[in-house]
C-alpha positions as CSV (number, residue, x, y, z in Angstrom):
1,X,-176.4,203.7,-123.7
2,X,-174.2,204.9,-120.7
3,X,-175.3,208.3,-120.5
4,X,-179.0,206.9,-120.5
5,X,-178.0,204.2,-118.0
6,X,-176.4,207.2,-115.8
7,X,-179.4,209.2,-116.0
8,X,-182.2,206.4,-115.1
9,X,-179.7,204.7,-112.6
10,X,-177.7,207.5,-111.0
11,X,-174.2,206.0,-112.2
12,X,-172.8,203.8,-114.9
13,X,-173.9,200.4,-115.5
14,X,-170.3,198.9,-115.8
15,X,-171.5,195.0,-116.7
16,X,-173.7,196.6,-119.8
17,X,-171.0,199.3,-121.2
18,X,-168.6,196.7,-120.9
19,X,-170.3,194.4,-123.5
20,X,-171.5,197.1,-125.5
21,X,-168.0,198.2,-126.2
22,X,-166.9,194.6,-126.4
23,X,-169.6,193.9,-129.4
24,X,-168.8,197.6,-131.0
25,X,-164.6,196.9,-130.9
26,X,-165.6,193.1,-132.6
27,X,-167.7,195.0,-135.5
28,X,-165.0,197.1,-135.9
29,X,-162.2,194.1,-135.7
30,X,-164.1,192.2,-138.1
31,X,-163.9,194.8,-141.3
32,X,-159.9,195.0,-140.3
33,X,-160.0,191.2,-140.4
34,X,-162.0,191.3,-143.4
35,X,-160.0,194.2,-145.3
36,X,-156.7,192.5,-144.4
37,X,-157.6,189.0,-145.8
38,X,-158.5,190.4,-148.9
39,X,-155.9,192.9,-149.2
40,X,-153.6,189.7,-151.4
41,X,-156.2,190.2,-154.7
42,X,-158.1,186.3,-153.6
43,X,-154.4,184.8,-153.2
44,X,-154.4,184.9,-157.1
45,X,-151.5,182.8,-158.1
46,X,-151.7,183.3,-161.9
47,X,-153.5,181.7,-164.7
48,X,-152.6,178.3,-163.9
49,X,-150.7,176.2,-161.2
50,X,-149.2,173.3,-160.0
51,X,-151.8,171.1,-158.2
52,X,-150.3,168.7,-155.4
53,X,-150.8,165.8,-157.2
54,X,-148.6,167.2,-160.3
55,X,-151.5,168.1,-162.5
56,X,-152.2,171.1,-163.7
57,X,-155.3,173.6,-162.6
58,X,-156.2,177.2,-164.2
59,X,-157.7,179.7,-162.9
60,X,-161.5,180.5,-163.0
61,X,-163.0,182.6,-161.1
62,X,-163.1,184.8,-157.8
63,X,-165.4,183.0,-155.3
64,X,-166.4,184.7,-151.8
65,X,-166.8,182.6,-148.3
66,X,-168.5,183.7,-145.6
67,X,-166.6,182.6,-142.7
68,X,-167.3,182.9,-139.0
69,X,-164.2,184.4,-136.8
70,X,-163.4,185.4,-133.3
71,X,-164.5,188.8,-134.7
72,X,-167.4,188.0,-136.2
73,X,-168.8,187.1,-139.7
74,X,-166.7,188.2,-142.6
75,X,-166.7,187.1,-146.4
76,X,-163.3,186.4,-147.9
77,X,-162.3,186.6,-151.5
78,X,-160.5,183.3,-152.9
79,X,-159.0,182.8,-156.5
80,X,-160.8,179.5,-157.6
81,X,-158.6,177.3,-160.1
82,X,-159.6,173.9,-161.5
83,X,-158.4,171.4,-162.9
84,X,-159.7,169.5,-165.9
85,X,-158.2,166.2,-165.8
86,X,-159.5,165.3,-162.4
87,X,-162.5,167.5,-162.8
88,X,-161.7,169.2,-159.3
89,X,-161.7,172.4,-158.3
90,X,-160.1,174.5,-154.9
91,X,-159.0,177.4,-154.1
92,X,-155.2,177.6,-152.2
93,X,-156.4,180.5,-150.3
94,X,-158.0,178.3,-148.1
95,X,-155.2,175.9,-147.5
96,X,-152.8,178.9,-146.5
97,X,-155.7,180.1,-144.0
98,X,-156.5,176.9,-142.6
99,X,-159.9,177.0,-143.3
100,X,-160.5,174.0,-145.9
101,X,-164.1,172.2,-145.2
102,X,-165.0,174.1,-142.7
103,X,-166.8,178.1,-141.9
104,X,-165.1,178.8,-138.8
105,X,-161.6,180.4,-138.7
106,X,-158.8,178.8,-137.0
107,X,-159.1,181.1,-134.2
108,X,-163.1,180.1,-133.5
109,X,-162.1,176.6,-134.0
110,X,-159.5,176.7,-131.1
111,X,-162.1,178.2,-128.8
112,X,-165.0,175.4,-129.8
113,X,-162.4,172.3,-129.5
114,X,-161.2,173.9,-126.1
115,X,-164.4,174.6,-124.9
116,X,-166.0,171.2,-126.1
117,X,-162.8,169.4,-124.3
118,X,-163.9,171.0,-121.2
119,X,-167.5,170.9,-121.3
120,X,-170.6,169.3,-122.6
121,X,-171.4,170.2,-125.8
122,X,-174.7,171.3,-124.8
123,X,-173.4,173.7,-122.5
124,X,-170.5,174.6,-124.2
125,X,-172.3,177.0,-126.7
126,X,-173.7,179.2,-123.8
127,X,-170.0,179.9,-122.5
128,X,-168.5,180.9,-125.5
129,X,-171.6,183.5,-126.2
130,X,-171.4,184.6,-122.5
131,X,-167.4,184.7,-122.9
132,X,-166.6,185.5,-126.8
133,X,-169.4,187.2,-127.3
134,X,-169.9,184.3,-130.3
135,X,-173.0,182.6,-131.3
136,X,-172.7,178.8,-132.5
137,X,-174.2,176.1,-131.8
138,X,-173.7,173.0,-129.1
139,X,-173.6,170.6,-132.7
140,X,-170.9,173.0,-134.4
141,X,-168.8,172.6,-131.3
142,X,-169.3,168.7,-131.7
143,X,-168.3,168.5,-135.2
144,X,-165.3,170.9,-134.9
145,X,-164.0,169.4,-131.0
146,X,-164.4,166.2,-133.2
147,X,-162.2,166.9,-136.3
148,X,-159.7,168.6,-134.1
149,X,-159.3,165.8,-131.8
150,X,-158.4,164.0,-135.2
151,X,-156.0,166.8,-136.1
152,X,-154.5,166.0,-132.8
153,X,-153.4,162.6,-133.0
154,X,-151.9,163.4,-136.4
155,X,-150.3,165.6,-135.2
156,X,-148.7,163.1,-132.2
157,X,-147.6,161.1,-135.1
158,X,-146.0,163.4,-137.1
159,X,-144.2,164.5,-134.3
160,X,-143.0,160.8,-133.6
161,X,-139.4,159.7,-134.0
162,X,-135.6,160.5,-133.0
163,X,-135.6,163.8,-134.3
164,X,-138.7,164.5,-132.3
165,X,-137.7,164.1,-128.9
166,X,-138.2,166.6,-126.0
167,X,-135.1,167.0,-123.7
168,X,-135.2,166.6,-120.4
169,X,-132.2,166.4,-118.0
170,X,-130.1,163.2,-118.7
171,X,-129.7,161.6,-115.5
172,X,-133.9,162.1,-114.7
173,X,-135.7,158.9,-114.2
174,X,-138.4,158.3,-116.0
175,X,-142.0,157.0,-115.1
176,X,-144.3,155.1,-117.5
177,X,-147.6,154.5,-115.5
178,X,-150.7,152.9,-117.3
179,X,-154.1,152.3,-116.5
180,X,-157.5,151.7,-117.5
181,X,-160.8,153.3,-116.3
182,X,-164.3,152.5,-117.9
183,X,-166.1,155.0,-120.5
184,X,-170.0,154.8,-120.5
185,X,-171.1,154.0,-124.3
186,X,-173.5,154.1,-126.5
187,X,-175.6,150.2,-126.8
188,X,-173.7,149.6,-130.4
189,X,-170.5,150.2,-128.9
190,X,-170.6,147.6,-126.0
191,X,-172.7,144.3,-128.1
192,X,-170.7,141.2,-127.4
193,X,-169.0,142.3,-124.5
194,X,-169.1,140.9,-121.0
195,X,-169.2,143.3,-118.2
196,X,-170.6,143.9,-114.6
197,X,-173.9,144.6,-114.9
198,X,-177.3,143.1,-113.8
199,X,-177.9,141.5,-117.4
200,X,-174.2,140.6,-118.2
201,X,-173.7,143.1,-120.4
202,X,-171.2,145.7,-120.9
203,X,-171.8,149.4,-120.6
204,X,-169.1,151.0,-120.7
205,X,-165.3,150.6,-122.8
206,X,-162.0,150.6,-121.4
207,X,-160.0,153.6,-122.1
208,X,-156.8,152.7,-121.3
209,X,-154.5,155.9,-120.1
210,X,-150.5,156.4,-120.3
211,X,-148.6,159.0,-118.6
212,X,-144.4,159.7,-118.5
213,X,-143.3,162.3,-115.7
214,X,-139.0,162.4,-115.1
215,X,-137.8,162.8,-111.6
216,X,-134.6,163.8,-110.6
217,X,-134.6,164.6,-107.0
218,X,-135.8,163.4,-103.8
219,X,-136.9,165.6,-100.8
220,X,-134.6,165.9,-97.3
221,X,-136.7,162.7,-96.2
222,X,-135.5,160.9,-98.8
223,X,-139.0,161.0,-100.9
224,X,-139.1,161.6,-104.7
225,X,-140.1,164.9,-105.9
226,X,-141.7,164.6,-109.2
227,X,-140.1,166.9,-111.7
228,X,-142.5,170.0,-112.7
229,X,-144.7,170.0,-115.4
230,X,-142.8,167.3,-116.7
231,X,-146.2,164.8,-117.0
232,X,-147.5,163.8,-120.2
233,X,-150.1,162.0,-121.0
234,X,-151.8,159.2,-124.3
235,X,-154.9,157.6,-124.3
236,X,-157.5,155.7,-126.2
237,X,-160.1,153.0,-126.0
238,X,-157.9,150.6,-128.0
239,X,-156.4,147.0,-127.4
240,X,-153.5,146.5,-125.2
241,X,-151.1,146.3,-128.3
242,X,-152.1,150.1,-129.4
243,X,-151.8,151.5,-126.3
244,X,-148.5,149.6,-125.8
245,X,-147.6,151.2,-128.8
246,X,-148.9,154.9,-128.1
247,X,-147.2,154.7,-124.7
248,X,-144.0,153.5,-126.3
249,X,-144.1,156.3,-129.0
250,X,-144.8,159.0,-126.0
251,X,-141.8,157.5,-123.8
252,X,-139.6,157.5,-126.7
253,X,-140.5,160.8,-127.9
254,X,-139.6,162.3,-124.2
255,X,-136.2,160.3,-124.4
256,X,-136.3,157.5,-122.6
257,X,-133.4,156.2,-124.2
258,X,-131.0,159.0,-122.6
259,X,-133.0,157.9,-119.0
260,X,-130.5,156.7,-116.5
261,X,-133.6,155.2,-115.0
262,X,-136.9,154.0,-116.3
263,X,-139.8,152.3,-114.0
264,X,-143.0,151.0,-114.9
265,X,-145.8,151.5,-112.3
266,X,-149.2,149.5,-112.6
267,X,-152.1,148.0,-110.3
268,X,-151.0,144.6,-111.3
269,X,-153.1,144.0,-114.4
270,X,-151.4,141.1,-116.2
271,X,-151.1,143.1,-119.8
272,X,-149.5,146.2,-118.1
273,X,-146.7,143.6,-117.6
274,X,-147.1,142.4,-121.0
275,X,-146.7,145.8,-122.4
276,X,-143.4,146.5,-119.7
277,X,-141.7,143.2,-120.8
278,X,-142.7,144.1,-124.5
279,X,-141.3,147.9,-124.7
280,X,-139.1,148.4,-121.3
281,X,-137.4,145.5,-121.2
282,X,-135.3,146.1,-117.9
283,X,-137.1,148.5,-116.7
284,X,-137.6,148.5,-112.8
285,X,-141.5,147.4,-112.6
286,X,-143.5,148.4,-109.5
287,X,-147.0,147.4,-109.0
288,X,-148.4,150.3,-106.3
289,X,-148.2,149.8,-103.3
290,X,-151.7,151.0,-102.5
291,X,-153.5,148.6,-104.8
292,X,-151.1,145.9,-103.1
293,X,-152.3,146.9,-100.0
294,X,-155.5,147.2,-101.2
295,X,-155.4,143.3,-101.4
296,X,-154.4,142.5,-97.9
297,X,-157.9,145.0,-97.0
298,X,-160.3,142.7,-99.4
299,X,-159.5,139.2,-98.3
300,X,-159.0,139.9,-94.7
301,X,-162.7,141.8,-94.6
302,X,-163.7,138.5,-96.3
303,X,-161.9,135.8,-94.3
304,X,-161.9,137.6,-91.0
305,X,-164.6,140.5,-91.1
306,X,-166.5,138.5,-88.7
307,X,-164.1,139.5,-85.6
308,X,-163.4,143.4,-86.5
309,X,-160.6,143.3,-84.1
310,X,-158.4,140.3,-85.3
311,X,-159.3,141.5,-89.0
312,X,-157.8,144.8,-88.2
313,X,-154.5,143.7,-86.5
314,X,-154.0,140.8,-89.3
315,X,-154.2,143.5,-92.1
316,X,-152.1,145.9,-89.7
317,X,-149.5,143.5,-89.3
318,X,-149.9,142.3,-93.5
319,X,-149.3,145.7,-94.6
320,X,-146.4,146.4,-92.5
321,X,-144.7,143.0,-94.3
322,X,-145.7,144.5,-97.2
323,X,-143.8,147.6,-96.6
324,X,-141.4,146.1,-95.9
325,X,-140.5,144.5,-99.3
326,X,-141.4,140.8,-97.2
327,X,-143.7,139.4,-99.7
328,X,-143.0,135.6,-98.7
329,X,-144.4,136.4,-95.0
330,X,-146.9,138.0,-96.5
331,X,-147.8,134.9,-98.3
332,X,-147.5,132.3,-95.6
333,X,-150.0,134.4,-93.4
334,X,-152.3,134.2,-96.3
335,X,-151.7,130.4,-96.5
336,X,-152.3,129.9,-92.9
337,X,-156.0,131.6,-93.0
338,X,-159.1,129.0,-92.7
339,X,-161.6,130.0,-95.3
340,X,-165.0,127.9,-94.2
341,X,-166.4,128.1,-98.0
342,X,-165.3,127.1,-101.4
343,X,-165.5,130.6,-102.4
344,X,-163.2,131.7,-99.8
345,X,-161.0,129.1,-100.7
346,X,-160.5,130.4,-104.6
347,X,-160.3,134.2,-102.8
348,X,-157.1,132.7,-100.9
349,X,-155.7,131.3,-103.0
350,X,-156.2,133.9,-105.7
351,X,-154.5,136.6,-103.8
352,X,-151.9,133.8,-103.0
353,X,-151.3,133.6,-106.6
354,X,-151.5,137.6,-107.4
355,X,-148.7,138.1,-104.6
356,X,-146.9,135.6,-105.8
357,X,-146.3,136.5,-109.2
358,X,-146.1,140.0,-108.3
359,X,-143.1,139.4,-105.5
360,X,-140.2,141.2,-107.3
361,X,-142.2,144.0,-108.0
362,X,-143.4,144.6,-104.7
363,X,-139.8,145.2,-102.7
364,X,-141.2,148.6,-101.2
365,X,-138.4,148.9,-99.2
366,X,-136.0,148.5,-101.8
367,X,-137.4,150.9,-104.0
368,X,-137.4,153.8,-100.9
369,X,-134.1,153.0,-100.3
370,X,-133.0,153.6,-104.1
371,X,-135.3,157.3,-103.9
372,X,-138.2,155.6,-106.2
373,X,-141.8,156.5,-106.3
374,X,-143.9,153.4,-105.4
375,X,-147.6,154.6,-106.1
376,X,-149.4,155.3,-109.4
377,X,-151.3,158.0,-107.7
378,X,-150.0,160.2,-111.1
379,X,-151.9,158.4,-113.5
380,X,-155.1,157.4,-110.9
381,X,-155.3,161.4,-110.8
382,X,-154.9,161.4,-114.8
383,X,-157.9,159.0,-115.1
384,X,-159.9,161.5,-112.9
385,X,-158.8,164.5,-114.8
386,X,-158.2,163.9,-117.8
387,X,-160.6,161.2,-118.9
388,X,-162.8,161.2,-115.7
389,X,-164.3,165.0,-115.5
390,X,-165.4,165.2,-118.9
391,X,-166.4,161.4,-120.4
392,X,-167.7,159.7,-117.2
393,X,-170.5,163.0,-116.1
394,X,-173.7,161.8,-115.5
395,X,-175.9,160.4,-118.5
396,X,-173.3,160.5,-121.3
397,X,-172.6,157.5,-123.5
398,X,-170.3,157.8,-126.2
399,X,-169.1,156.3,-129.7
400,X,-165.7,154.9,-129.3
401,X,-164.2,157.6,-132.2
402,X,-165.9,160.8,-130.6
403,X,-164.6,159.5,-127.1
404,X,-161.0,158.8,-128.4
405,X,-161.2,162.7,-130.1
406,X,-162.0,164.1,-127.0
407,X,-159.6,161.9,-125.2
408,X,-156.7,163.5,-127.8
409,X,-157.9,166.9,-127.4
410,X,-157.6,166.5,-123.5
411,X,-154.3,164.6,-123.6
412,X,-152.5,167.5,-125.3
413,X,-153.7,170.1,-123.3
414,X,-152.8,168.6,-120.4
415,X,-149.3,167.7,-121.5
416,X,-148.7,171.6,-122.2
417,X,-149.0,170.9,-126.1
418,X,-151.9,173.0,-127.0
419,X,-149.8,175.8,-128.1
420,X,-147.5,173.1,-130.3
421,X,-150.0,171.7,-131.7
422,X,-151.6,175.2,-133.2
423,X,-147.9,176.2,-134.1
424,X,-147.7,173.5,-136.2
425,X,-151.3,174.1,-138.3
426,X,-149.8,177.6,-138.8
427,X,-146.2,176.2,-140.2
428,X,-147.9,173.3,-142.7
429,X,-150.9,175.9,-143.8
């Protein structure tokens, strides 16, 4: 193909021998793959065995499966052995390679759940035949993104308990930030449910996101300098009690018991407090300071928008008291507005009430002083990236199970335990 590409085109096409020699080296990869897997006589393990459940299975036969690799199609020879008193039948071989229920090595598998993590499934089959040089389709990458979004969250829960934790340095403090961000479902998912739209109806699910990042160091201002790569992330759309739980499990799991520290950032939502007094008990709790000032922006465009001027300085001169830690003068300015309407009444009043309650948690200055972060702008960004990019794209709606699987998948990669999680497949086959 080269030398007829040289002749008709004066020089080599590069992009065409390059894939040429790519599909070749996979063909020839493939019959390696193949003649190595079948170089152990089908994993024949004698003429009977020991089945997992203490019964006994004998051996049969030698059945072939075709299986679908990173190299290509090859057929591999298992020892089949069954067992009469349950009247099943499997073949180990399969265990050991990691390949039970399913046509697609554990290699291909990686490279669909990734992909399908990433991108729409639709889409997803066209990269990985432009990339891998693999054909399968955008459903195979569903079913397998799927299952292995399962296999992830076993394998968070295996890995739970003391024995289990990740170090980190000992006198780090350490962040728990949760939050919640909408996921557009399918109608089945959102029947009952009241929500924001036109017609009162709900079209979306919460999935509420957790994330636990250490610091141990502050910057020659006097800022705190998040400690690298140290971010993890859980998610689900679940109840406030399981993600308590599955933020709990995470922040134990990185240590939080050795912290000399621990804080709990939220946006004020009355069961992130819940879920602080419930797990962290002690823990220094911060609502953000931008969703605080956020606050003072909403009811002064609604009480004072009328005079752009006054509404600015008021706000101006709100936030600065909020800066400051002085929550009470923040208060008694709000007190001292003159809503016209009932409605504006209840907005008063409402914000009167959130600052109120919120008070101790909103000593800014306090918190600067003692080299604390006071914004949740870590797990805002997590929403975006990790639940955002892929869930929320235009015209998807999704079942609650295949959202949470794609939730997992992106979770671990994004907490650096993609290559764990794989290691651990490879050490239980």
């Amino acid at each position: 193909m080269s030398l007829r590409d040289t002749k008709a085109l004066g020089h080599i096409d590069l992009e065409s021998t390059e894939f040429h020699i790519r599909s070749s080296m996979h063909g020839l990869g493939g019959k390696i793959l193949e003649e190595l897997l079948n170089s152990d006589n089908g994993g024949h393990q004698g003429q009977k065995i020991i089945c997992d459940n203490d019964s006994e299975a004998e051996f049969k036969e030698y059945r072939n499966k075709k299986l679908q690799t990173v190299l290509g199609n090859i057929s591999v020879k298992r020892a089949y052995y069954y067992d009469s008193a349950s009247k099943t039948g499997h073949c180990p071989k399969d265990k050991d390679l990691d390949v039970l229920g399913t046509s697609f090595s554990p290699g291909l598998r990686r490279i669909m759940s990734r992909v399908g993590a990433y991108r729409p499934f639709g889409l997803g089959h066209d990269d990985i035949k432009e990339m891998a040089g693999i054909s399968v389709t955008s459903k195979e990458i569903e079913r397998t993104a799927c299952q292995l979004g399962e296999d992830v969250d076993e394998f968070y829960k295996k890995k739970e308990g003391p024995d289990n934790v990740i170090p980190f340095p000992p006198a780090a403090t350490m962040y728990i930030c949760v939050d919640g961000t909408g996921v557009p479902v399918v109608k089945s998912e959102a029947v009952g449910r009241k929500g924001k739209h036109e017609d009162g109806e709900a079209k979306t699910r919460e999935a509420k996101l957790g994330c636990v990042f250490t610091q141990t160091s502050v910057d020659k201002d006097g800022y705190p300098v998040r400690d690298e790569a140290s971010t993890s992330y859980v998610g689900a759309i679940e109840n406030a009690e399981d993600s308590g739980n599955r933020i709990y499990k995470e922040s134990t799991m990185r240590g939080v018991e050795k912290s000399k520290r621990t804080c709990v950032i939220g946006d004020g939502a009355f069961w992130i407090w819940n879920l602080a007094e419930l797990h962290f008990y002690g823990a220094i709790q911060i609502v953000d300071l931008y969703h605080a000032r956020e606050h003072c922006w909403k009811i002064g465009k609604e009480i004072l928008g009328a005079d752009k001027k006054k509404m600015m300085l008021w706000v101006k001169n709100r936030i600065k008291e909020l800066d400051q830690g002085k929550v009470e003068k923040l208060i008694a300015a709000l007190e001292k507005l003159s809503p016209t309407t009932e409605t504006e009444k209840e907005s008063v009043q409402k914000k009167v009430n959130y600052f109120d309650k919120n008070k101790e948690r909103m000593r800014y200055k306090k918190f600067r002083q003692q080299g604390l972060f006071v914004g949740s702008g870590v797990i805002e960004a997590g929403c975006r990236a990790v639940i955002g990019q892929r869930l929320k794209q235009s015209g998807m709606h999704w079942t609650v199970k295949h959202a949470n699987n794609i939730i997992a998948l992106r979770c671990c990669m994004s907490s650096n335990r993609w290559d764990d999680f794989w290691e651990s497949r490879t050490s239980s086959a």
